[in-house]
PDB file of N, CA, C, O and CB in Angstrom:
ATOM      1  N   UNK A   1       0.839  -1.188   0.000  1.00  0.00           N
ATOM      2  CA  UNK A   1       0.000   0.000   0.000  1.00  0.00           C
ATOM      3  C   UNK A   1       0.876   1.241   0.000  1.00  0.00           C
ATOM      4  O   UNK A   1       1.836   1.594   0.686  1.00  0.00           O
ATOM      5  CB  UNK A   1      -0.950   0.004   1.213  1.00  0.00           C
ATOM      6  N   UNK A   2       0.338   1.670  -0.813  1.00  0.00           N
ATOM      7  CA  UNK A   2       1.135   3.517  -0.809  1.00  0.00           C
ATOM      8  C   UNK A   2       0.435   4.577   0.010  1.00  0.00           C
ATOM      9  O   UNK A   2      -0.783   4.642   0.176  1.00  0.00           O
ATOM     10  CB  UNK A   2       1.088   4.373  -2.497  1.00  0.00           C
ATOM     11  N   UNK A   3       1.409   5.462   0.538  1.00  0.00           N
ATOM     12  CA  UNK A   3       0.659   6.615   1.227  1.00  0.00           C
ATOM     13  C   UNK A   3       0.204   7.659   0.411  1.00  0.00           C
ATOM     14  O   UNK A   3       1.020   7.934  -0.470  1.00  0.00           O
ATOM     15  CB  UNK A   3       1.446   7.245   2.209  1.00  0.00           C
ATOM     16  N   UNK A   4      -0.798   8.323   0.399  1.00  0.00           N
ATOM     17  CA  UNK A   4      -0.727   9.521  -0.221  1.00  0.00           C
ATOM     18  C   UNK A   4      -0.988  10.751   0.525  1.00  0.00           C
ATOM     19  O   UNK A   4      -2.016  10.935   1.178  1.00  0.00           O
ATOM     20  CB  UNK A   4      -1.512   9.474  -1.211  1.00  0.00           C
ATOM     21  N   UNK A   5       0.036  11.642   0.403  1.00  0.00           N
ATOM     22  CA  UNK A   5      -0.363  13.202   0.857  1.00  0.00           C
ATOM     23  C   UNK A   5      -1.258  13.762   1.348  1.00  0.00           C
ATOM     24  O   UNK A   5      -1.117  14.814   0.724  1.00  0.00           O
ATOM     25  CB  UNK A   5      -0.404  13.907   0.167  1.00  0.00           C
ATOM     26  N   UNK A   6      -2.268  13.975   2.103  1.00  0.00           N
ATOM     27  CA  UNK A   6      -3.522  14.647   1.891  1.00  0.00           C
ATOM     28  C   UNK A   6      -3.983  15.865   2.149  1.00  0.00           C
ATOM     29  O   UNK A   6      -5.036  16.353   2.560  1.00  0.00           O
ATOM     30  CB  UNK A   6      -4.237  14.125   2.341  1.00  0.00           C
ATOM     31  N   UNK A   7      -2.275  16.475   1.592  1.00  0.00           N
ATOM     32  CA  UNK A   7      -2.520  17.790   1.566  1.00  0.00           C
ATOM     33  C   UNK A   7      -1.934  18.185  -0.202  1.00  0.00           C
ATOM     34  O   UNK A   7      -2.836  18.671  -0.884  1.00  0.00           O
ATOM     35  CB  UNK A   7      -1.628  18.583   3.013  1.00  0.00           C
ATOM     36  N   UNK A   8      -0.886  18.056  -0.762  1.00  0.00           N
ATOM     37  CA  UNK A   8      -0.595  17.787  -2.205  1.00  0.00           C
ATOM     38  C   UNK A   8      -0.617  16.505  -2.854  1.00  0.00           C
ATOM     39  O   UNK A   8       0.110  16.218  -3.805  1.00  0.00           O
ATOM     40  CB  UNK A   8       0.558  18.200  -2.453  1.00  0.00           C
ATOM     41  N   UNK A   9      -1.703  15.517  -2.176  1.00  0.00           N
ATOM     42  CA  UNK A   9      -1.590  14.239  -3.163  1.00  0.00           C
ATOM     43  C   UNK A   9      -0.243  13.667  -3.819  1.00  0.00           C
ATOM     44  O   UNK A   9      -0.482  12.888  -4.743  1.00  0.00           O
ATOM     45  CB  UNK A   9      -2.414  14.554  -4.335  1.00  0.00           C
ATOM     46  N   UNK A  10       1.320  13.904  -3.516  1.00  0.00           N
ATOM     47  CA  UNK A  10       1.955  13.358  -3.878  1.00  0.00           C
ATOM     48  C   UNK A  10       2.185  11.612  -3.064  1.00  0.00           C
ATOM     49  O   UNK A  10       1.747  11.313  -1.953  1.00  0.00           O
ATOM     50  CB  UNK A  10       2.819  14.342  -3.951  1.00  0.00           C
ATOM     51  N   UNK A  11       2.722  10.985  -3.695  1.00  0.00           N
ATOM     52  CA  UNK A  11       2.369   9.497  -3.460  1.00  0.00           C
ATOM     53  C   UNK A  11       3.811   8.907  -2.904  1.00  0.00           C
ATOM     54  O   UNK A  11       4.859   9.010  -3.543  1.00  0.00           O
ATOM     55  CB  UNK A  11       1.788   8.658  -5.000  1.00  0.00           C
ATOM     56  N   UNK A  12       3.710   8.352  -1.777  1.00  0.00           N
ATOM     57  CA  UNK A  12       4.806   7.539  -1.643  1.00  0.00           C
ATOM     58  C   UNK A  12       5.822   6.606  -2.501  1.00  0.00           C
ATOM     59  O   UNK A  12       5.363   5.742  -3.248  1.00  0.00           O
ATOM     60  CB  UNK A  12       4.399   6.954  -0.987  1.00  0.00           C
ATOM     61  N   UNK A  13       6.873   6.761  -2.400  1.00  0.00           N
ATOM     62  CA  UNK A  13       7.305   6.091  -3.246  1.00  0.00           C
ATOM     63  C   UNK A  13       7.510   6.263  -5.186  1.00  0.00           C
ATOM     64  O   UNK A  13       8.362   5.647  -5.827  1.00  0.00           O
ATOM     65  CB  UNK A  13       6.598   5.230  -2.801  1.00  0.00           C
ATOM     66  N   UNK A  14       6.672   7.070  -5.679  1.00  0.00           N
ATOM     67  CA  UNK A  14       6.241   7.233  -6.925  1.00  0.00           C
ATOM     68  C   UNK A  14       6.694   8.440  -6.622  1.00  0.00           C
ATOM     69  O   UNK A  14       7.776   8.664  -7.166  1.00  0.00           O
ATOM     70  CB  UNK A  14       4.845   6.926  -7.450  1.00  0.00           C
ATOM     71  N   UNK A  15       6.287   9.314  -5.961  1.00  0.00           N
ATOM     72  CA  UNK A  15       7.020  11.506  -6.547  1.00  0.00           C
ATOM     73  C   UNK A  15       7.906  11.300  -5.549  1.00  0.00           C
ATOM     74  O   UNK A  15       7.985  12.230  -4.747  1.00  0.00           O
ATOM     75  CB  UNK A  15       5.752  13.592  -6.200  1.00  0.00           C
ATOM     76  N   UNK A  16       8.630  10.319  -5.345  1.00  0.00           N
ATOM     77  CA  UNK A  16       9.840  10.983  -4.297  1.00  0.00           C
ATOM     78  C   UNK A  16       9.593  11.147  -2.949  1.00  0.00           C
ATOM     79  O   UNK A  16      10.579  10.792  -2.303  1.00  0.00           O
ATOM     80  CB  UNK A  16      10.239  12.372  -4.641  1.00  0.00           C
ATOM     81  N   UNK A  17       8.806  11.485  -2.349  1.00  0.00           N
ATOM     82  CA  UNK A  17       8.479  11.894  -1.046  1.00  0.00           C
ATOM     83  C   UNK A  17       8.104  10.452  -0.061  1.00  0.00           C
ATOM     84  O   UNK A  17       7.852   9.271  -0.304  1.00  0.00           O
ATOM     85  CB  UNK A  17       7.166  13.003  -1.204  1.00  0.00           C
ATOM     86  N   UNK A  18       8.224  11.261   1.099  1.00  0.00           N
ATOM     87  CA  UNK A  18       7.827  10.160   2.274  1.00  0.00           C
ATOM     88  C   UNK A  18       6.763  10.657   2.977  1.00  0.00           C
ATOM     89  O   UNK A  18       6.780  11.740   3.562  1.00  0.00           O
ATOM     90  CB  UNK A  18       8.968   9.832   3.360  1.00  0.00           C
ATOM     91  N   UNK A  19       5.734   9.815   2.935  1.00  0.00           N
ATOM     92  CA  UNK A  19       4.520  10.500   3.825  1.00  0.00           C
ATOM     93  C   UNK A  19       4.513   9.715   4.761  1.00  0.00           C
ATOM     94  O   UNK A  19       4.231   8.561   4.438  1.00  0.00           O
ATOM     95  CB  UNK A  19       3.054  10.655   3.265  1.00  0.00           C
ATOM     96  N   UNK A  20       4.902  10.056   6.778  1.00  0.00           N
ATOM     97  CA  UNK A  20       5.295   9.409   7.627  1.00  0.00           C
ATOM     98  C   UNK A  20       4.833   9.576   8.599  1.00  0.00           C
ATOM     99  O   UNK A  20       5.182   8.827   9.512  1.00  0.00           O
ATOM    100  CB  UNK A  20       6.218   9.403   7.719  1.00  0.00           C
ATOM    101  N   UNK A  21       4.075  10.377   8.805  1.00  0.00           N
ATOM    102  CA  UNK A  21       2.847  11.069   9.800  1.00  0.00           C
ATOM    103  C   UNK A  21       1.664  11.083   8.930  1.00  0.00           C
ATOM    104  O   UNK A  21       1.410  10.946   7.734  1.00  0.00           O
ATOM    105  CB  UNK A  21       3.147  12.761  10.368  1.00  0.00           C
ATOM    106  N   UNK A  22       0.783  11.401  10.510  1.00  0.00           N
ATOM    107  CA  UNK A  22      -0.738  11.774  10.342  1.00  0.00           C
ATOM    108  C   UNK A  22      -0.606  13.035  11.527  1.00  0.00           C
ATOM    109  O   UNK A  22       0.207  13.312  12.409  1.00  0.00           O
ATOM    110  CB  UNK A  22      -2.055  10.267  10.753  1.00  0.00           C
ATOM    111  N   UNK A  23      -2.404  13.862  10.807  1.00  0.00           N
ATOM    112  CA  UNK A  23      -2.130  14.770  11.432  1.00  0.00           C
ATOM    113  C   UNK A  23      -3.172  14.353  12.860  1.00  0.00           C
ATOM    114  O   UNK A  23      -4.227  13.722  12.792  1.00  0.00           O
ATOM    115  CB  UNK A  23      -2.318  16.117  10.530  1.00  0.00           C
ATOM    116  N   UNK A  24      -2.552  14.888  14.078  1.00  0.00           N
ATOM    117  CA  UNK A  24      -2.794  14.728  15.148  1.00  0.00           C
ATOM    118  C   UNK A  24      -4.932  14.616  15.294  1.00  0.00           C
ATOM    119  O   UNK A  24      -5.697  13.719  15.647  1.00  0.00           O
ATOM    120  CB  UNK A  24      -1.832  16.009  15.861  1.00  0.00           C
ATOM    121  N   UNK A  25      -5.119  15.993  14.820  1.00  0.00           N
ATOM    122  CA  UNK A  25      -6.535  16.003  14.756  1.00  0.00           C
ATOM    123  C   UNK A  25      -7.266  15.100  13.522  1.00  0.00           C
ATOM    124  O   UNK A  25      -7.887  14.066  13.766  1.00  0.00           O
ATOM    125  CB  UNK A  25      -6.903  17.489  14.637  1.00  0.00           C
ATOM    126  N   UNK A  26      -7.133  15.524  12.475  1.00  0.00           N
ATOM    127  CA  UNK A  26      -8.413  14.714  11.378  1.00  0.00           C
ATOM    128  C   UNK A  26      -7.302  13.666  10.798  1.00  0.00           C
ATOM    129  O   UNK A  26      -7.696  13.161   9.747  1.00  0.00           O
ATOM    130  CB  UNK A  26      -9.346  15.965   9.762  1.00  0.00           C
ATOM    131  N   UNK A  27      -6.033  13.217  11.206  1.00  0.00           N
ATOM    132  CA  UNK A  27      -5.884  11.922  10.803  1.00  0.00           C
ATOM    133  C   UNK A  27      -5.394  11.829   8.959  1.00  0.00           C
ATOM    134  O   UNK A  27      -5.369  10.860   8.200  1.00  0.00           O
ATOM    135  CB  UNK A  27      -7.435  11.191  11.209  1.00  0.00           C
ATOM    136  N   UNK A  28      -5.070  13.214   8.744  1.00  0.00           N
ATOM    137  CA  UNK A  28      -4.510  12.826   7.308  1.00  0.00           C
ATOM    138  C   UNK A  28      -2.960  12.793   6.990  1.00  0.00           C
ATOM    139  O   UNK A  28      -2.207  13.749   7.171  1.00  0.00           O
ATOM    140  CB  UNK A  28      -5.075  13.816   6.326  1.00  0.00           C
ATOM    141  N   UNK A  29      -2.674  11.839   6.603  1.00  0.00           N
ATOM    142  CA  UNK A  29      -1.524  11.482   6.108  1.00  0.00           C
ATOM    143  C   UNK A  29      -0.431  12.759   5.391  1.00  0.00           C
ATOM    144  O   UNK A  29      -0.571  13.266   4.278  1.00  0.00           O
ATOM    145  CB  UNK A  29      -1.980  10.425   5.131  1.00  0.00           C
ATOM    146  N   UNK A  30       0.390  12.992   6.159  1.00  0.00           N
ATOM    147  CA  UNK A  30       1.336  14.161   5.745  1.00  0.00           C
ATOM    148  C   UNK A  30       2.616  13.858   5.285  1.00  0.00           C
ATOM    149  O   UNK A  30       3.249  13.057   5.973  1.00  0.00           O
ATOM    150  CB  UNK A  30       1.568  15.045   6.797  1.00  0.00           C
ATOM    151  N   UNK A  31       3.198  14.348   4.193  1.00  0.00           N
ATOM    152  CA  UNK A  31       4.464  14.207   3.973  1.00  0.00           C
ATOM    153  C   UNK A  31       5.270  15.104   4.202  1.00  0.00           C
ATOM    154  O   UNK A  31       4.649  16.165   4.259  1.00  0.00           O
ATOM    155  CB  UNK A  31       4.652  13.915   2.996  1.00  0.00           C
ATOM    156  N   UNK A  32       6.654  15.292   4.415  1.00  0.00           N
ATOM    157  CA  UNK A  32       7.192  16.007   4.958  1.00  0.00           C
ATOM    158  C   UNK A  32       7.456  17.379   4.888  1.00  0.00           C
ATOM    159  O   UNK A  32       8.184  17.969   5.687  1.00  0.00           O
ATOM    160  CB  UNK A  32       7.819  15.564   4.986  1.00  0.00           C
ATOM    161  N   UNK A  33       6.755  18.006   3.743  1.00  0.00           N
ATOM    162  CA  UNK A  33       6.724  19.361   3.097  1.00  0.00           C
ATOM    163  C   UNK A  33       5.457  19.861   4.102  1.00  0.00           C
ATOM    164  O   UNK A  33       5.328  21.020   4.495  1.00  0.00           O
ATOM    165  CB  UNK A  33       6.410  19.364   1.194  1.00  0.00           C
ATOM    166  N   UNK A  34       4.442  18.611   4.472  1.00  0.00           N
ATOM    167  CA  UNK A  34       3.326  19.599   4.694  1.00  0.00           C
ATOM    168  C   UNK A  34       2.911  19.152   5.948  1.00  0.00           C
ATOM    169  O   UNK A  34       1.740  18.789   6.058  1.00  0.00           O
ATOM    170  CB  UNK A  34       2.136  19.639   3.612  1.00  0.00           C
ATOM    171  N   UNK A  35       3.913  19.098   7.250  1.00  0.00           N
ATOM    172  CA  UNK A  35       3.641  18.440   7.935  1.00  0.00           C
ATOM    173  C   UNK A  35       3.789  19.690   8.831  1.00  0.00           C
ATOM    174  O   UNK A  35       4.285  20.620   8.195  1.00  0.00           O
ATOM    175  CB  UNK A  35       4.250  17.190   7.981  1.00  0.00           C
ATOM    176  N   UNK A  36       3.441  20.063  10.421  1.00  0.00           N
ATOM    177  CA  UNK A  36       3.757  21.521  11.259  1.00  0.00           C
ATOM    178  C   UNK A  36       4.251  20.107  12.715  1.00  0.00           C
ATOM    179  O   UNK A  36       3.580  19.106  12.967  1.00  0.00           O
ATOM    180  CB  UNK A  36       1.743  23.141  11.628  1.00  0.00           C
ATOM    181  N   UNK A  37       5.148  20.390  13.182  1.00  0.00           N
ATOM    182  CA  UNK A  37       5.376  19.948  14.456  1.00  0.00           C
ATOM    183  C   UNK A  37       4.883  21.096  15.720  1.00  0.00           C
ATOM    184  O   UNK A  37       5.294  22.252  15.616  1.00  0.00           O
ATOM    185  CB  UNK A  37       6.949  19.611  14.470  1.00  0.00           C
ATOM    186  N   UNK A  38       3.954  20.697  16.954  1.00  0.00           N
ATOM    187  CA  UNK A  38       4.322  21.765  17.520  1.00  0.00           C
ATOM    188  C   UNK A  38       3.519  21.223  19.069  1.00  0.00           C
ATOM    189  O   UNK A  38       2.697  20.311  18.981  1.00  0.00           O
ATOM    190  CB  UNK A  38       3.821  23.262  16.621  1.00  0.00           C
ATOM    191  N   UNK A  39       3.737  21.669  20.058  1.00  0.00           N
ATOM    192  CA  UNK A  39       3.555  21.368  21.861  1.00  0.00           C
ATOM    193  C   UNK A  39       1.882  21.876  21.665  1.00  0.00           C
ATOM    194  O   UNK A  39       1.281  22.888  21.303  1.00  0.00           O
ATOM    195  CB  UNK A  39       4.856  22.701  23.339  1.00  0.00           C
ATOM    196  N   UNK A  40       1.494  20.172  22.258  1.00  0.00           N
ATOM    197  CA  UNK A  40      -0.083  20.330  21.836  1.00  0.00           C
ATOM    198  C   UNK A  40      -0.397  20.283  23.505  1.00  0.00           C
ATOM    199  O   UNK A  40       0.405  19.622  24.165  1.00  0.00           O
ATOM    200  CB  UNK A  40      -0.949  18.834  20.622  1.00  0.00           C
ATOM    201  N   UNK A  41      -1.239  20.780  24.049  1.00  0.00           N
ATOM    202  CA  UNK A  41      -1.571  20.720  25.015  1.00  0.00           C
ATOM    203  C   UNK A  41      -2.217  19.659  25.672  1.00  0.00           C
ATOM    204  O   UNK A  41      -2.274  19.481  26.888  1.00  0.00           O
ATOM    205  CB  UNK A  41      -1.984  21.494  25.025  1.00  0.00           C
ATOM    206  N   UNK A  42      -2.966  18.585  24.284  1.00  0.00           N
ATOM    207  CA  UNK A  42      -4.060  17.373  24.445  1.00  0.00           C
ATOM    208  C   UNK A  42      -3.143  16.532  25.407  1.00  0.00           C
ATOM    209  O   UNK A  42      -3.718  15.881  26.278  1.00  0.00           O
ATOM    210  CB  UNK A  42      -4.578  16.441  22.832  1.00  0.00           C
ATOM    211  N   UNK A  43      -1.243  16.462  25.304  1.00  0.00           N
ATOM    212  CA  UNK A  43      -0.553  16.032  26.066  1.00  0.00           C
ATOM    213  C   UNK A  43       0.308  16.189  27.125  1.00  0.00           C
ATOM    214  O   UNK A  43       1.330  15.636  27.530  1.00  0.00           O
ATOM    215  CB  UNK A  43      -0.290  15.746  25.648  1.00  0.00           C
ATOM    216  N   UNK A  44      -0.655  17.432  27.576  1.00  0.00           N
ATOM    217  CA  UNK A  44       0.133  18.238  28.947  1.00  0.00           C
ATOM    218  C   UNK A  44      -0.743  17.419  30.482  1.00  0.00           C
ATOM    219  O   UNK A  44      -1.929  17.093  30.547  1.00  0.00           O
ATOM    220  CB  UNK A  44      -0.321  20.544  28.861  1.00  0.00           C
ATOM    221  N   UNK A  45       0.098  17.302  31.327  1.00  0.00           N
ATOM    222  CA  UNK A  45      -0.633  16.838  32.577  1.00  0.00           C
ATOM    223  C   UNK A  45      -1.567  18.333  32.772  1.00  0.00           C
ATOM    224  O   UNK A  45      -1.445  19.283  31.999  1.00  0.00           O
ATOM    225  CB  UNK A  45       0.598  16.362  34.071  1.00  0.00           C
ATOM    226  N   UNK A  46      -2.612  18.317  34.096  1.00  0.00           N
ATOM    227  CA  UNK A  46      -3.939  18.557  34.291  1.00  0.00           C
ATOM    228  C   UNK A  46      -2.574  20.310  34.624  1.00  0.00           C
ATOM    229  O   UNK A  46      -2.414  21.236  33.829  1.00  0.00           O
ATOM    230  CB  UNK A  46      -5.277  17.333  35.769  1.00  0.00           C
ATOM    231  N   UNK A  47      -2.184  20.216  35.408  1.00  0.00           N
ATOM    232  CA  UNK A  47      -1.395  21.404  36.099  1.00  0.00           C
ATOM    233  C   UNK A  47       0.408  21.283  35.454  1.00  0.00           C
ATOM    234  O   UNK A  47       0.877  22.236  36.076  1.00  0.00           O
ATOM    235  CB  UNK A  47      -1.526  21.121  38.145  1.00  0.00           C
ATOM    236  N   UNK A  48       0.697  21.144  35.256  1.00  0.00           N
ATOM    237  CA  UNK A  48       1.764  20.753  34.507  1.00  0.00           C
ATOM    238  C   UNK A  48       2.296  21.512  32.910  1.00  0.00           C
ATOM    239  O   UNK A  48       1.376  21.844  32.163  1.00  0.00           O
ATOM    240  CB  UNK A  48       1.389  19.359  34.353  1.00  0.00           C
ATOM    241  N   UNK A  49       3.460  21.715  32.522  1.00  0.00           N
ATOM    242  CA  UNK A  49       3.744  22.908  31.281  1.00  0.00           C
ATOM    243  C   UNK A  49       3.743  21.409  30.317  1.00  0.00           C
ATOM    244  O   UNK A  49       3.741  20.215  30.620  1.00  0.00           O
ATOM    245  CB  UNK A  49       5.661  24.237  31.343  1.00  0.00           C
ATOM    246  N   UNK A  50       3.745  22.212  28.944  1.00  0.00           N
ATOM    247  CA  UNK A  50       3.347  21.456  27.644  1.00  0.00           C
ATOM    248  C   UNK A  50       4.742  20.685  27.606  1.00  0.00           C
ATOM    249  O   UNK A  50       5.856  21.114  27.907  1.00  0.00           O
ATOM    250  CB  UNK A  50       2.934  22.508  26.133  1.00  0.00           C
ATOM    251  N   UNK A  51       4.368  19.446  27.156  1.00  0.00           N
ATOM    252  CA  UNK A  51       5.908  18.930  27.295  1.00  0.00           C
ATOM    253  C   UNK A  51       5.962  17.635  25.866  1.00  0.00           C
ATOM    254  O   UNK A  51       6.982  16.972  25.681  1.00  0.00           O
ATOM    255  CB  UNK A  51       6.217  18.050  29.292  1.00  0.00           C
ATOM    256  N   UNK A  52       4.858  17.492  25.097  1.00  0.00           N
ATOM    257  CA  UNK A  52       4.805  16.705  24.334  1.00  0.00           C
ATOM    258  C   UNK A  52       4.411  17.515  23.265  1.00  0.00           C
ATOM    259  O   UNK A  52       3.711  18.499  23.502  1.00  0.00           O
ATOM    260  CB  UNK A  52       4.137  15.678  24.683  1.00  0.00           C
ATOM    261  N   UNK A  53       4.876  17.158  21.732  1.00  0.00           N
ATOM    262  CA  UNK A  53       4.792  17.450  20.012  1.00  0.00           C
ATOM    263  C   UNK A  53       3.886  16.734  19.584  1.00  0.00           C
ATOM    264  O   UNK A  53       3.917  15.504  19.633  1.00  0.00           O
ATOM    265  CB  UNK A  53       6.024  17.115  19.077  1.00  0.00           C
ATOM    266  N   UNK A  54       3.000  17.380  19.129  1.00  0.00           N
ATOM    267  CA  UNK A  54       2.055  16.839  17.643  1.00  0.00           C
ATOM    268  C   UNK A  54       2.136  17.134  16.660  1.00  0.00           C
ATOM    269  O   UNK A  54       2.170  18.338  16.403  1.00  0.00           O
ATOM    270  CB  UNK A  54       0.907  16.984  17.468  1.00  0.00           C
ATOM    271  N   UNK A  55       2.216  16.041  15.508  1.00  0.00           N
ATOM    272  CA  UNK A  55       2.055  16.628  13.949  1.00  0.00           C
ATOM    273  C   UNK A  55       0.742  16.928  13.502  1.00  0.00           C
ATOM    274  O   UNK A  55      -0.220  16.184  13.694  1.00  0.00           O
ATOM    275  CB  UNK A  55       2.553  15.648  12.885  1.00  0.00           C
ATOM    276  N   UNK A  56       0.683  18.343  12.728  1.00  0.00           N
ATOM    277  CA  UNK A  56      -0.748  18.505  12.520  1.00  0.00           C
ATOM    278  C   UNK A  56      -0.702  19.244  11.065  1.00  0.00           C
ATOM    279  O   UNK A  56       0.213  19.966  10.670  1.00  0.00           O
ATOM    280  CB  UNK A  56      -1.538  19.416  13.809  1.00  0.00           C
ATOM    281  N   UNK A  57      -1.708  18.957  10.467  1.00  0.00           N
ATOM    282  CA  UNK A  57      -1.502  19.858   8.831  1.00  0.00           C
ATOM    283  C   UNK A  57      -1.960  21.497   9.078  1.00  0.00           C
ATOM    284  O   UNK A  57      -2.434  22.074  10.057  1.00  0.00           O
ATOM    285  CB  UNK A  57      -2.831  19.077   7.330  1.00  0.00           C
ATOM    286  N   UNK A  58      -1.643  21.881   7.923  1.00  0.00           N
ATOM    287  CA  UNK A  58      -1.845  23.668   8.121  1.00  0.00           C
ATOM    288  C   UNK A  58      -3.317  24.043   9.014  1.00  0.00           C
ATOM    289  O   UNK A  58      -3.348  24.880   9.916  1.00  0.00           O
ATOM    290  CB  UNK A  58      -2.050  24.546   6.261  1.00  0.00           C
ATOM    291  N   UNK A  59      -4.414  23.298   8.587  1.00  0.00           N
ATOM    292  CA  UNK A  59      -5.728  23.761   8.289  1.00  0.00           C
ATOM    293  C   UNK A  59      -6.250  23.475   9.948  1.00  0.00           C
ATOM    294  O   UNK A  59      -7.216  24.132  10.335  1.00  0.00           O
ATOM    295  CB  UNK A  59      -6.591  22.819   6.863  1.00  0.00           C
ATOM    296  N   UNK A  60      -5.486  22.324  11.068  1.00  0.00           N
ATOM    297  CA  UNK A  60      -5.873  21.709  12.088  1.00  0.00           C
ATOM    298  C   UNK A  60      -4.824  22.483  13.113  1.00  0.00           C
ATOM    299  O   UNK A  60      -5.087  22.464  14.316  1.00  0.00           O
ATOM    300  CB  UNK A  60      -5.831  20.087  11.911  1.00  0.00           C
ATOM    301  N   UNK A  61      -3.672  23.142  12.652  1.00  0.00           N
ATOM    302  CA  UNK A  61      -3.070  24.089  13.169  1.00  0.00           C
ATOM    303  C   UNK A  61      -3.400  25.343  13.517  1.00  0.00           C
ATOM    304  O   UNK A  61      -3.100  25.825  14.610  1.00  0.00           O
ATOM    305  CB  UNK A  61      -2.363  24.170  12.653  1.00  0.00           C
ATOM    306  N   UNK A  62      -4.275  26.181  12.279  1.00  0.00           N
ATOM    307  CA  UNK A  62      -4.978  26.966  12.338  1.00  0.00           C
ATOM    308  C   UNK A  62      -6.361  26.926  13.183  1.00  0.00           C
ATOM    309  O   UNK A  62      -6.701  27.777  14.005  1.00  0.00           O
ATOM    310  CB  UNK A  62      -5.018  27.136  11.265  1.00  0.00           C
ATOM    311  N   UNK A  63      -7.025  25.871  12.849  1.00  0.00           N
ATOM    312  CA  UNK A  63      -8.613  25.585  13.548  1.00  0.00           C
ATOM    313  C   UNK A  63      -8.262  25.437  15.517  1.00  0.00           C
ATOM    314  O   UNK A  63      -8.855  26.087  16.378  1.00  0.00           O
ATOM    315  CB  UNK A  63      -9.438  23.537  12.686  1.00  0.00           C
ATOM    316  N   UNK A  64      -7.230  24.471  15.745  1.00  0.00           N
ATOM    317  CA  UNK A  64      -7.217  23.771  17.173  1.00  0.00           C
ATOM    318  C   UNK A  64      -5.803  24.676  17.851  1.00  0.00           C
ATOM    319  O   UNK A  64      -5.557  24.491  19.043  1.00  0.00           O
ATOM    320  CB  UNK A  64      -6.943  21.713  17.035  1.00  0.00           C
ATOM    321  N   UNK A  65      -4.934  25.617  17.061  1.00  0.00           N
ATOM    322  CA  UNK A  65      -4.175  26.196  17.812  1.00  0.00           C
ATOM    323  C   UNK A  65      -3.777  27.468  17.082  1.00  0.00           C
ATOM    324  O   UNK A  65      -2.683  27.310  16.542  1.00  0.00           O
ATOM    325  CB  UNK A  65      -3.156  25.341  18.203  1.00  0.00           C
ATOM    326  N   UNK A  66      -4.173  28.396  16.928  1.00  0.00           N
ATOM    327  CA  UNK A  66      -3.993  29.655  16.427  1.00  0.00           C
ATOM    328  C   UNK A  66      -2.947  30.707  17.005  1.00  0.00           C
ATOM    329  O   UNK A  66      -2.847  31.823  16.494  1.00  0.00           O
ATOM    330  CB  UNK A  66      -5.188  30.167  16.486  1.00  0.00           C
TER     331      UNK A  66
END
């Protein structure tokens, strides 16, 4: 099975790229051009500072952390 992009549809394996994540919220497959790393809070203890990374695409970056 091949991955595909689901942000530029380029395809694993076939355009070169590696799609190796998903994005944290809606779960779409990112390759490395279109991927955002960044300290999500969903994995911070209750009282505690942000201490864990999520990959998330542009659109779930914008919507869940602005």
């Amino acid at each position: 099975m091949s991955w595909k992009c689901g942000k530029c549809d380029a395809v694993e394996g076939k355009d070169d790229v590696k799609v190796d994540v998903i994005c944290h919220h809606c779960g779409k497959p990112l390759c490395q051009a279109h991927r955002i790393q960044i300290l999500d809070d969903a994995f911070s203890s209750v009282d505690g500072p942000l201490s864990q990374k999520a990959w998330h695409c542009d659109e779930c970056k914008k919507k869940y952390h602005p």
